[in-house]
C-alpha positions, 0 to 999 in steps of 0.5 A, a space after each residue: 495415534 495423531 493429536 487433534 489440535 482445536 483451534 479457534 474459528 474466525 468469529 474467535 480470531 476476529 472478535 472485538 476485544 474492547 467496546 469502543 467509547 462514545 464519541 469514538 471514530 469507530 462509532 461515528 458517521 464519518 468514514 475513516 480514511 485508511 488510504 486503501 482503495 479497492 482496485 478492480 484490475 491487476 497488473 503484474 509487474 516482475 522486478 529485479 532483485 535490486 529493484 524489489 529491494 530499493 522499493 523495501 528501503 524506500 517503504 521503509 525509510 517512508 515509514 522512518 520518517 514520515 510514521 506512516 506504514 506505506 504498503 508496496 502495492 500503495 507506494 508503486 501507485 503513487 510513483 505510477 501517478 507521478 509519472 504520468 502526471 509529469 509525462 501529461 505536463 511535460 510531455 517527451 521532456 518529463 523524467 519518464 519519457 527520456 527513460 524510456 527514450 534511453 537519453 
């Protein structure tokens, strides 16, 4: 005869588990800035095993030493944003023109 396993549902798992003090950012008007943004498309990228793994050790080394969690989705983001405000100063002599040039 299977054992049932009760487990418990999402409001439980999800619960607040202290009441939060006045004057709290939690209880304020103003937002708090986590740094996620809801994003409405996807693009999907496939990396080599060298390339996943150097964007871990970056995210990892960020986190060292800067103390922020940075996840990849963010951090793949931000080196898209550089890029393209270096290719829109520079033109074809930013760094990601003369990559994909082969110079």
């Amino acid at each position: 005869m299977p054992r049932r396993v009760t487990m418990p549902g999402a409001d439980e798992l999800f619960r607040p588990t202290t009441k939060p003090a006045k004057g709290d950012a939690a209880t304020s008007d103003a937002p708090v800035d986590s740094g996620r943004v809801k994003h409405d498309e996807k693009m999907t990228v496939y990396l080599t095993a060298e390339e996943l793994l150097a964007i871990e050790q970056a995210r990892l080394q960020l986190r060292a030493e800067l103390g922020r969690t940075v996840d990849r989705g963010r951090f793949v983001r931000a080196a898209i944003a550089e890029a393209l405000a270096d290719l829109d100063a520079r033109g074809t002599d930013s760094d990601v023109a003369r990559r994909l040039s082969g110079a």
